[in-house]
C-alpha positions in Angstrom: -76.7 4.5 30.3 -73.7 2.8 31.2 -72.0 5.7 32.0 -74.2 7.0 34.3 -74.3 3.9 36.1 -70.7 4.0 36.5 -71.0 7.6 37.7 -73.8 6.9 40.5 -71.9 3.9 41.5 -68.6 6.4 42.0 -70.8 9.1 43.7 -71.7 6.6 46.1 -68.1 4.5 47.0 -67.2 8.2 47.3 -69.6 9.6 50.1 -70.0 6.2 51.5 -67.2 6.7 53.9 -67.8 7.2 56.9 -66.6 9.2 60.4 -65.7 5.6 63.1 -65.6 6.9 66.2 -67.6 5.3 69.2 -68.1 1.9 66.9 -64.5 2.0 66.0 -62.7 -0.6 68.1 -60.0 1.6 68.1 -61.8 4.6 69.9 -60.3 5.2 73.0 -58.0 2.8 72.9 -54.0 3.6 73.7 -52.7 3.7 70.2 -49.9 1.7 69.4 -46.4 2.5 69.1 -44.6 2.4 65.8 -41.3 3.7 64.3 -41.2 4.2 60.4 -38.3 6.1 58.5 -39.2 8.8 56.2 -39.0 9.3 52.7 -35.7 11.4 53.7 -34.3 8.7 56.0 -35.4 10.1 59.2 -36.8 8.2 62.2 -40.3 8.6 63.2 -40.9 7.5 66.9 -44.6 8.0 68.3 -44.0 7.7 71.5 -41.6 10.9 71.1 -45.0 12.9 70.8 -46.5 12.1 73.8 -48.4 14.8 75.3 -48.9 16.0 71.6 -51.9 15.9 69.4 -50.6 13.3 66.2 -52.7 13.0 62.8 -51.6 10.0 60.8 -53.1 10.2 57.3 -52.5 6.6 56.0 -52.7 6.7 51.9 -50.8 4.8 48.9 -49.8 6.0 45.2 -52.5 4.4 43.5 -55.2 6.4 45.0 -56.4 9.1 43.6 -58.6 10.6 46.4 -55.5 10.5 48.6 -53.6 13.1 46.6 -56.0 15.5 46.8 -56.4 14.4 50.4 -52.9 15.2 51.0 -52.6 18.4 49.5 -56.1 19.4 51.3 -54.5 18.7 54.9 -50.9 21.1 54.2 -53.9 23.9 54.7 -54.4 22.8 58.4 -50.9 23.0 59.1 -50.2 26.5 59.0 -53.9 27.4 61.2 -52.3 24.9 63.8 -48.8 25.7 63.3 -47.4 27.1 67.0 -49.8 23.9 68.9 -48.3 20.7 70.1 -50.0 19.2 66.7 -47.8 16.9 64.7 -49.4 15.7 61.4 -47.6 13.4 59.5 -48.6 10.3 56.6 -47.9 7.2 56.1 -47.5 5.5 52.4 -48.7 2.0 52.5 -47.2 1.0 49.2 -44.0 2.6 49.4 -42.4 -0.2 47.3 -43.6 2.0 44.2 -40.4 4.5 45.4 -40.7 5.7 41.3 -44.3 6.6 41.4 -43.9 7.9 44.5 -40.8 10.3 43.5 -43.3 10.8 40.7 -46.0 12.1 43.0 -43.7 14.4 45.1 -42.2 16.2 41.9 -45.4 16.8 40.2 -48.4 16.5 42.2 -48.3 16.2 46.2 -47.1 19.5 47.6 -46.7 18.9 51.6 -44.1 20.3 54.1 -44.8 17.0 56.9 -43.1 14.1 57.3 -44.0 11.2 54.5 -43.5 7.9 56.5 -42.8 4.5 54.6 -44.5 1.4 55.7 -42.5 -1.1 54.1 -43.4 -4.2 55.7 -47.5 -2.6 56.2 -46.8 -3.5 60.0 -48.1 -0.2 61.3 -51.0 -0.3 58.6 -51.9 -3.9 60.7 -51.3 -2.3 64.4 -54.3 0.1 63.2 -56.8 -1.5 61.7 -56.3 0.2 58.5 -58.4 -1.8 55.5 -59.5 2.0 53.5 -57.7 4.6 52.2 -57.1 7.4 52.8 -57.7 6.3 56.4 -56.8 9.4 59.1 -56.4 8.9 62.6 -56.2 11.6 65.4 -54.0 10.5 68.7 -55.0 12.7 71.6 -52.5 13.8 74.0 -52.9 11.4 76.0 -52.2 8.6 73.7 -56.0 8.0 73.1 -57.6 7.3 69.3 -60.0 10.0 69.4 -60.6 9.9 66.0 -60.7 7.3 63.0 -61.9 9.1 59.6 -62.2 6.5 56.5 -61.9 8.1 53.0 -62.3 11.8 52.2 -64.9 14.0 51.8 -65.2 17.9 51.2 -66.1 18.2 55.0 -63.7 16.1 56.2 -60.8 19.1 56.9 -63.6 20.7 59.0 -64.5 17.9 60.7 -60.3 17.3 61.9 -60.1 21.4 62.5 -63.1 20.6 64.9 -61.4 17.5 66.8 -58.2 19.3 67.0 -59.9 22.6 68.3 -62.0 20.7 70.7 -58.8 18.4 72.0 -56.9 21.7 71.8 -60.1 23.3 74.2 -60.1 19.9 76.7 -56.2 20.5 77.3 -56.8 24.0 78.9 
């Protein structure tokens, strides 16, 4: 019985996130400027990608949803490969640098940048309080898009945004 308390309870945290986008403070707004290094030492700039479409994808170690997550988004890349799209994520916890070398080796397979937020200032600049958390940038430096946690229809729902952003730019 206890079990399948636990279970319901899970069930529910899980499908309990929800899409923010006209109640979001963030919608519409000009999103914020940051610049994070990589996990390879690179320089991230946002305002470098103006004029592009940019998915952040802010997760952490611990979670487990975010893996998957992760792994789920490398399959967008390719359908939006040759469009001013850049996706990239940004680890909140990146003072776990063994866990996350873990992570890399064995279980998170991606080909975009992996941003570190050492000092969780660009978690702050956007709100960010769930994880995974996803925001979409238009290209016109708008939030278009603020997605909390992860469901199965949550790819669909970023391949919509991005086709319909794609569709507007025409």
């Amino acid at each position: 019985m206890k079990n399948n308390i636990i279970v319901i309870i899970c069930i529910f945290l899980l499908f309990s996130c929800k899409e923010n986008t006209a109640t979001d403070p963030l919608h519409q707004k000009s999103a914020p400027d940051f610049r994070l290094e990589d996990i390879n030492h690179q320089r991230f700039y946002l305002n470098q990608h103006k004029g592009k479409i940019v998915i952040i994808v802010f997760w952490a170690t611990w979670c487990k949803v975010c893996k998957a997550y992760l792994n789920a988004l490398e399959n967008v890349n390719p359908e939006f490969k040759d469009k001013d799209i850049k996706l990239v994520s940004i680890v909140v916890d990146p003072e776990n640098t063994d866990t996350l070398s873990e992570l890399l080796k064995t279980s998170i397979k991606v080909s975009y940048p992996i941003l570190l937020d050492r000092n969780k200032h660009v978690t702050e600049k956007f709100s960010v309080n769930e994880l995974p958390t996803t925001i979409i940038i238009s290209q016109k430096n708008k939030i278009v898009l603020v997605k909390q946690g992860y469901t199965p229809s949550t790819i669909t729902q970023i391949q919509n945004k991005l086709t319909l952003l794609l569709e507007n730019e025409k």
